[in-house]
Residue, then its C-alpha position, 0 to 999 in steps of 0.5 A: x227518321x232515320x237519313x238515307x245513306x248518302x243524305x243528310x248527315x250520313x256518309x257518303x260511300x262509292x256504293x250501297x244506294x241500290x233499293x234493295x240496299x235499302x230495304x236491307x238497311x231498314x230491315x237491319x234498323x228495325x230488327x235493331x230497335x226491336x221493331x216488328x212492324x212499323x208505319x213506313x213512309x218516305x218522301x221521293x227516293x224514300x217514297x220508292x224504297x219504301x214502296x219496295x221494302x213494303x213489296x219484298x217485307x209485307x209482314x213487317x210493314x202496317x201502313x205505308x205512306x208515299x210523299x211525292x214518290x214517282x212510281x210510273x217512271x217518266x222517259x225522260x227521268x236520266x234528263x230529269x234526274x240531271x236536272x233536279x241534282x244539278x244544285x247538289x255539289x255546288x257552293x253557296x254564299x248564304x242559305x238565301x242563295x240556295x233557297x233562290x235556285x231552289x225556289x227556281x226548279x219546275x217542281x218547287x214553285x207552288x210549294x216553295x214555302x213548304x219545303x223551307x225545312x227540307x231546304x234548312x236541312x239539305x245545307x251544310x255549313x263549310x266555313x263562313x259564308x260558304x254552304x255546300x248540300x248536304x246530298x252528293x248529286x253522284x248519289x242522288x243520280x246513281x240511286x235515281x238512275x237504279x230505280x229508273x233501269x228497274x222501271x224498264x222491268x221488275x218495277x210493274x211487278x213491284x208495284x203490283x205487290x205493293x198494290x197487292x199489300x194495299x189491297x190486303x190492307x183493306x180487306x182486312x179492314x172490311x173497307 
């Protein structure tokens, strides 16, 4: 599973977080593994770059899978979007600090002993006692902010290609 840029343990750059750098960054990982087609999935951001990739590169996706991916874009997203990053950037003691704001957020709480692993993996350890994210908040808000601008317009056509994909799946299943 690879990060995308700016998460997990890749770097973090001024740009490159649009989905279309995305769906160009897969592109060039698959044709680097020799892959033709693959099962794509992602979770929230990787959920819509992968319904995106899915949309603009039919032929090279078999099955997609979407994991908590917002596709209809709520008005309130750039609130949301501030909200939801507001725990990146900032300095921990301990990971049980992290996970106690985490465990916080509206969206968390009955799911909270779920995401014990994403919890593990978003924290990077600076010195002793001293845990940052692993997520910058500028990238998570810019790459959020882009696909809420693309909502306002070539998203509804996204979307209708990647039910077109879905759609062709089935047929061609007989389902």
């Amino acid at each position: 599973m690879p990060d995308l840029r700016g998460r997990g343990a890749t770097e973090t750059t001024l740009a490159g977080y649009s989905l279309e750098q995305g769906r160009a960054d897969i592109v060039a990982l698959l044709d680097a593994l020799g892959l033709e087609r693959v099962v794509l999935c992602g979770h929230s951001f990787g959920g819509l770059l992968a319904l995106y990739a899915a949309a603009h590169e039919p032929e090279r996706v078999s099955h997609l899978i979407l994991l908590d991916a917002g596709v209809e874009m709520h008005p309130a997203t750039p609130l949301m979007v501030a909200a939801a990053t507001a725990r990146l950037d900032q300095l921990f003691p301990s990971i049980e600090s992290y996970r106690a704001v985490v465990r916080m957020a509206p969206y968390v709480n009955r799911r909270y002993d779920e995401m014990n692993g994403f919890v593990e993996a978003d924290l990077k350890r600076l010195a002793p006692h001293l845990y940052t994210t692993s997520s910058r908040g500028a990238v998570a808000a810019t790459a959020a902010l882009h696909v809420y601008a693309m909502s306002k317009g070539d998203w509804n056509a996204i979307t209708a290609n990647a039910k077109a994909f879905v759609d062709a799946i089935k047929t061609a299943r007989g389902k």
